[in-house]
ChimeraX commands (.cxc) that place a marker at each C-alpha (Angstrom):
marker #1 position -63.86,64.03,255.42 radius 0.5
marker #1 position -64.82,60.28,254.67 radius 0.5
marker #1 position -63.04,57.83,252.81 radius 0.5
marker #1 position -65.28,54.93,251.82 radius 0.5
marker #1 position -65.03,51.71,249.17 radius 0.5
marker #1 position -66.20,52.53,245.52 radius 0.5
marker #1 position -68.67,50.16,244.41 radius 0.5
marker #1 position -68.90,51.79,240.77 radius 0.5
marker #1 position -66.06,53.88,239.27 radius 0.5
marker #1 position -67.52,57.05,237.78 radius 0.5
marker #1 position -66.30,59.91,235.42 radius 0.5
marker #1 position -65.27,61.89,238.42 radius 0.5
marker #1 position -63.35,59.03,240.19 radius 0.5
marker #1 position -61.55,58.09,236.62 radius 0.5
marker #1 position -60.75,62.35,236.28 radius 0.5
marker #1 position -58.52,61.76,239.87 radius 0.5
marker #1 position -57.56,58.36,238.76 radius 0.5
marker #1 position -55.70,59.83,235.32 radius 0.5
marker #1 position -54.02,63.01,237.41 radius 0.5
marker #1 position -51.59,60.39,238.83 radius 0.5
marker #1 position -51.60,57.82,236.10 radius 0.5
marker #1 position -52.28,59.21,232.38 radius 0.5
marker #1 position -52.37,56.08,230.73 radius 0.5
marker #1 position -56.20,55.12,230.76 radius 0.5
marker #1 position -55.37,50.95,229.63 radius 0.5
marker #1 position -53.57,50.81,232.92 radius 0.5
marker #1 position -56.16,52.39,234.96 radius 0.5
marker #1 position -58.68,50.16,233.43 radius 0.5
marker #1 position -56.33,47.54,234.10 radius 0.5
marker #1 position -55.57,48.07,237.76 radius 0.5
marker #1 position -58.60,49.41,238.99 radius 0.5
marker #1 position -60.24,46.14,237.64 radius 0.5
marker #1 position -57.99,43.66,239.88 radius 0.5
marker #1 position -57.76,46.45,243.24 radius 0.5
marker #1 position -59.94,47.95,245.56 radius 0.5
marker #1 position -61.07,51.51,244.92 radius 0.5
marker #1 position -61.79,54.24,247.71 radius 0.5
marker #1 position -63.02,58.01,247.43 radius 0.5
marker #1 position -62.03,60.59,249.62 radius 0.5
marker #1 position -64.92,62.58,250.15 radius 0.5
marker #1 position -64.84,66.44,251.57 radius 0.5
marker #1 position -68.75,67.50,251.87 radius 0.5
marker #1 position -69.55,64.79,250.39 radius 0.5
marker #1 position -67.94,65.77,246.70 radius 0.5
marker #1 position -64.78,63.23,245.66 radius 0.5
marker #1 position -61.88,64.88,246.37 radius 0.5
marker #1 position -59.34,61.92,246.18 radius 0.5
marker #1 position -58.92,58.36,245.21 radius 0.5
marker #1 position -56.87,55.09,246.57 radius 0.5
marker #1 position -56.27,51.60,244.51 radius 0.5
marker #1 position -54.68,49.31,246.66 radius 0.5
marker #1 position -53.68,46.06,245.07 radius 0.5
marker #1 position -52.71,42.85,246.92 radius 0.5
marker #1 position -49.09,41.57,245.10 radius 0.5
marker #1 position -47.68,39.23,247.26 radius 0.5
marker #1 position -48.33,37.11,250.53 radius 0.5
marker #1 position -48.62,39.69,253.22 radius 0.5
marker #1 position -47.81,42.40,250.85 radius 0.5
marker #1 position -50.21,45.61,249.43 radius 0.5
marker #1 position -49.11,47.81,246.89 radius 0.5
marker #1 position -51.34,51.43,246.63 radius 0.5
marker #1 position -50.99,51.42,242.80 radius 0.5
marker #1 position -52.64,54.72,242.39 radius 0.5
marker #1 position -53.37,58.10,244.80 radius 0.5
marker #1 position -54.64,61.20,243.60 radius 0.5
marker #1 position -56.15,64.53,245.03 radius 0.5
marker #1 position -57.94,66.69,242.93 radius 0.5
marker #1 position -55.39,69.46,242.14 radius 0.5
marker #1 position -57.47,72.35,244.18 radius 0.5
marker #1 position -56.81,70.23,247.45 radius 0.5
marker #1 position -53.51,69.26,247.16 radius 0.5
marker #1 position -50.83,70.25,249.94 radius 0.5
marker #1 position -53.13,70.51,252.84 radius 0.5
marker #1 position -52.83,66.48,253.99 radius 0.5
marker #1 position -55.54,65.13,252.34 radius 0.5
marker #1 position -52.94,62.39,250.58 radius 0.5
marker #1 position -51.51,61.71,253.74 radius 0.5
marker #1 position -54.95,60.55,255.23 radius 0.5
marker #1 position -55.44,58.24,252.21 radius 0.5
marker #1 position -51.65,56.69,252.92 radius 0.5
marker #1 position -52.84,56.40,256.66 radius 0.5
marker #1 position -56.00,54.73,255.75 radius 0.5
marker #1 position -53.81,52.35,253.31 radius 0.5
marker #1 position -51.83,51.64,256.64 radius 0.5
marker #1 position -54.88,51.19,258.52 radius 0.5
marker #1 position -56.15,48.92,256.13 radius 0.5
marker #1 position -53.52,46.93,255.40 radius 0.5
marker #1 position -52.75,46.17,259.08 radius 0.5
marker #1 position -56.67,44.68,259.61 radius 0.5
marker #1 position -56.22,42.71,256.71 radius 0.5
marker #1 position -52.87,40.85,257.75 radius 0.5
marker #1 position -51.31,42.70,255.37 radius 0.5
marker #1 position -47.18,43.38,256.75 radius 0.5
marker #1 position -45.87,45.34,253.67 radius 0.5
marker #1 position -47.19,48.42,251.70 radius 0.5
marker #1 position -45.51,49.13,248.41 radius 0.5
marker #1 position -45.96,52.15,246.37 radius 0.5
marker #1 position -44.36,53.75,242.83 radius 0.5
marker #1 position -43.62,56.79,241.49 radius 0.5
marker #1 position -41.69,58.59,238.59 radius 0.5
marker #1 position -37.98,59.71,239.05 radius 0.5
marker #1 position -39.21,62.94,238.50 radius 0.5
marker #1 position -42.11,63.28,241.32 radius 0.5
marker #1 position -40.27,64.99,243.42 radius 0.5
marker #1 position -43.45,66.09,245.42 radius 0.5
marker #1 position -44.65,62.40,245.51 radius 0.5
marker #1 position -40.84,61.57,247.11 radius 0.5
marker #1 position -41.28,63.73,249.51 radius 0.5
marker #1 position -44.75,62.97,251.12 radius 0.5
marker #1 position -43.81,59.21,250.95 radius 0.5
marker #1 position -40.96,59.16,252.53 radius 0.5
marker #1 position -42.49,61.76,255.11 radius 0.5
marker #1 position -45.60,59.11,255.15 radius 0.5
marker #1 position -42.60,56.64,256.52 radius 0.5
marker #1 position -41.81,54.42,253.22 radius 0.5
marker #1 position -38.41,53.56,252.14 radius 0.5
marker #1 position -36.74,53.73,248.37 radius 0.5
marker #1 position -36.08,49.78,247.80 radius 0.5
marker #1 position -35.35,50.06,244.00 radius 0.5
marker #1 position -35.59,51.42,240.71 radius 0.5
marker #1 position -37.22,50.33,237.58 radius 0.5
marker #1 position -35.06,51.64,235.13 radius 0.5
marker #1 position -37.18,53.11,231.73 radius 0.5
marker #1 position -40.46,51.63,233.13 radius 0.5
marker #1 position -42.06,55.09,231.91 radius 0.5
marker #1 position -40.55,54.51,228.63 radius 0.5
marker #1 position -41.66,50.80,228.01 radius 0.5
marker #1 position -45.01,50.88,229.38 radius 0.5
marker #1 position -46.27,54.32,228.30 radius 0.5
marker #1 position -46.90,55.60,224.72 radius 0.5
marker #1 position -46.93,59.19,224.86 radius 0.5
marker #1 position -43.47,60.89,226.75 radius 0.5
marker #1 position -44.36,62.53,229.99 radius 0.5
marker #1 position -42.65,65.33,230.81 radius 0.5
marker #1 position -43.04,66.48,234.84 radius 0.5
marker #1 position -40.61,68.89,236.45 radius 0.5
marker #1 position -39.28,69.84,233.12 radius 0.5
marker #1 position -37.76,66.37,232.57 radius 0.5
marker #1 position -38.68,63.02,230.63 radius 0.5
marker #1 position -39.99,60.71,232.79 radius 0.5
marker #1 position -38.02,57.46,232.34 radius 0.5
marker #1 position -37.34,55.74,235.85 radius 0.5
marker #1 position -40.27,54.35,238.83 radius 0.5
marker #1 position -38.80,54.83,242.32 radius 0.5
marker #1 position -39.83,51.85,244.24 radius 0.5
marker #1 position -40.54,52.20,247.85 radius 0.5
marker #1 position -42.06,50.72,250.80 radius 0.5
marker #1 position -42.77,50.03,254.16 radius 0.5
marker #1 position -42.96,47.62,256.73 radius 0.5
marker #1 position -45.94,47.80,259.25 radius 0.5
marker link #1:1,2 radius 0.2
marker link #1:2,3 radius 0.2
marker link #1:3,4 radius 0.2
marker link #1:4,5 radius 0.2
marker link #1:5,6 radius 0.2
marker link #1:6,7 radius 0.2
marker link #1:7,8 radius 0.2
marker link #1:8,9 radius 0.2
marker link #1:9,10 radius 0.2
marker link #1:10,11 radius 0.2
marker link #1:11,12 radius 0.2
marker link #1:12,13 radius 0.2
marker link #1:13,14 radius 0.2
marker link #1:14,15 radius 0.2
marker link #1:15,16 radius 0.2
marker link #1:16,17 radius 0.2
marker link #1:17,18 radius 0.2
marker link #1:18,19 radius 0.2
marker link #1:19,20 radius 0.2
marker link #1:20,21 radius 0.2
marker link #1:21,22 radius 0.2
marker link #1:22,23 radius 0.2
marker link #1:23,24 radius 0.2
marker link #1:24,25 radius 0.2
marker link #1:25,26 radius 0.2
marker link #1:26,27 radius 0.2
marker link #1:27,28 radius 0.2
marker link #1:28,29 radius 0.2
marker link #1:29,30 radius 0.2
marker link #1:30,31 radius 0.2
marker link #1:31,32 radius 0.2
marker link #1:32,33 radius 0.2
marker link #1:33,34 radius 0.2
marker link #1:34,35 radius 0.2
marker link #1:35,36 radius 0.2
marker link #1:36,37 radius 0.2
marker link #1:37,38 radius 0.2
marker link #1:38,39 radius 0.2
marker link #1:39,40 radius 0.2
marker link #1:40,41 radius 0.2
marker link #1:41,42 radius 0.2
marker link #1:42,43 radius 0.2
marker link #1:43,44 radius 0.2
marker link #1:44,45 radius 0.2
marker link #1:45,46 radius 0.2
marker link #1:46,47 radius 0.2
marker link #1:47,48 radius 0.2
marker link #1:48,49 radius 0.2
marker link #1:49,50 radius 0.2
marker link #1:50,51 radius 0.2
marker link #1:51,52 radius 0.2
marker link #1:52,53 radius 0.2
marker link #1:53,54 radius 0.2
marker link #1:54,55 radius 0.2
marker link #1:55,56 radius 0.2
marker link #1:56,57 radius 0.2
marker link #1:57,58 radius 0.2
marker link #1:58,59 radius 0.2
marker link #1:59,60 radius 0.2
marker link #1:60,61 radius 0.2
marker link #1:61,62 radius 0.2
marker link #1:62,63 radius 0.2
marker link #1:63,64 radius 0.2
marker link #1:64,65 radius 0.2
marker link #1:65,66 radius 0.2
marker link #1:66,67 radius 0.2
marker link #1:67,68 radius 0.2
marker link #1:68,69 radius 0.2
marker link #1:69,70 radius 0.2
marker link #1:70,71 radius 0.2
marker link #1:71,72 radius 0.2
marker link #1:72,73 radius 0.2
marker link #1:73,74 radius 0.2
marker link #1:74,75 radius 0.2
marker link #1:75,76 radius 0.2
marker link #1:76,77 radius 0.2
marker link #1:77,78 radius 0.2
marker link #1:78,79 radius 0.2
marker link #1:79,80 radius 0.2
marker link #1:80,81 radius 0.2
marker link #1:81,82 radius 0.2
marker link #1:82,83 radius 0.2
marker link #1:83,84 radius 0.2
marker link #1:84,85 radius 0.2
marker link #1:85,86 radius 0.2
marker link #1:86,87 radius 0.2
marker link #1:87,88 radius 0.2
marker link #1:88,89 radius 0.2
marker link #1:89,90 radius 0.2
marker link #1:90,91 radius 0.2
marker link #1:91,92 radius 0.2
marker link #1:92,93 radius 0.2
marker link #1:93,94 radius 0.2
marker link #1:94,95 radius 0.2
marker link #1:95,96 radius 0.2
marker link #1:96,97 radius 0.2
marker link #1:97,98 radius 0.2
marker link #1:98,99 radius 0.2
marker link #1:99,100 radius 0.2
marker link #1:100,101 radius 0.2
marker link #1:101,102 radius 0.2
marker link #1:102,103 radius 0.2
marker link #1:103,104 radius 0.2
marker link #1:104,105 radius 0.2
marker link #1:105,106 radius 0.2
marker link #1:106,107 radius 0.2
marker link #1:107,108 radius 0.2
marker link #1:108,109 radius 0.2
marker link #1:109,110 radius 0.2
marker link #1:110,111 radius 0.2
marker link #1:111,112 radius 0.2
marker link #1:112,113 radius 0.2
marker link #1:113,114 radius 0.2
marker link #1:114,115 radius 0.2
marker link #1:115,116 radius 0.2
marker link #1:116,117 radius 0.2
marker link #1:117,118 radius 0.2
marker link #1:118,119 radius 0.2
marker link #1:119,120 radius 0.2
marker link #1:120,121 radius 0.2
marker link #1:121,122 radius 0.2
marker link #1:122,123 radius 0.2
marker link #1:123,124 radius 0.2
marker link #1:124,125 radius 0.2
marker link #1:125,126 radius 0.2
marker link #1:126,127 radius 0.2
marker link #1:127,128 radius 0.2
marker link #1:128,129 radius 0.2
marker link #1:129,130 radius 0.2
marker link #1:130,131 radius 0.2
marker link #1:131,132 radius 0.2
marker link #1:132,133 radius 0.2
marker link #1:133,134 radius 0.2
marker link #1:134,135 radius 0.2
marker link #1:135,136 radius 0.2
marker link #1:136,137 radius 0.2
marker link #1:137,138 radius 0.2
marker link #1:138,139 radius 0.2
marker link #1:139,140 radius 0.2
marker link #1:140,141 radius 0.2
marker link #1:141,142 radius 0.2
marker link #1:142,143 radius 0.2
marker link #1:143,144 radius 0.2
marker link #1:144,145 radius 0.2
marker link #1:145,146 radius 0.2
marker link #1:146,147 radius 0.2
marker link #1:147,148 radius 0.2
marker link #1:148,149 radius 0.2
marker link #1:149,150 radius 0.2
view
């Protein structure tokens, strides 16, 4: 397993990027403005990390994704740990992250991963997405913020 900078997004890096986020303008968007990494498992893209500076001192991970065959067996915890990593030997003292209300899954390996709820973004699914998402059998309307202090 590797996890390495992506110098030029490709169709298999944008096919992880729109599992977590299916609006493609915002992927376009972010991934423009962050830095992009691959997780790599013999050598094939399994996974992919946008971190995004926000603030002084503060990172936000804007998207993670693991190709649905490799999910559940820690492969999105190593790219949170790298995040960590990264974001400690780049002065960084805050990582940030955002899901849906409805990620239950997500909820869980964050807050395993250490990361605190710090707010909600009430109908942020609703304003900034066309089409309704429906995950867990329920509309998606809310974006759990959370983070952590390193």
């Amino acid at each position: 397993m590797t996890i390495k900078k992506i110098e030029t997004l490709q169709t298999v890096h944008y096919d992880l990027l729109l599992l977590a986020d299916p609006a493609k303008h915002l992927v376009a968007n972010y991934t423009k403005r962050g830095l992009c990494f691959e997780l790599l498992h013999d050598e094939i893209p399994i996974g992919v990390l946008v971190l995004l500076p926000t603030r002084p001192e503060t990172l936000e991970i804007v998207n993670i994704s693991v190709s649905k065959s490799y999910q559940g067996k820690g492969f999105g915890k190593k790219l949170i740990q790298f995040a960590f990593v990264y974001a400690k030997n780049n002065q960084y003292k805050t990582v940030e992250i955002g899901t849906g209300s409805t990620s239950l899954g997500q909820l869980y390996l964050y807050q395993k991963c250490g990361f605190r709820m710090t707010s909600i973004d009430r109908d942020f699914f609703l304003r900034h997405y066309e089409e309704e998402i429906i995950e867990n059998k329920l509309i998606l309307k809310d974006m759990v913020r959370l983070c952590i202090d390193l």
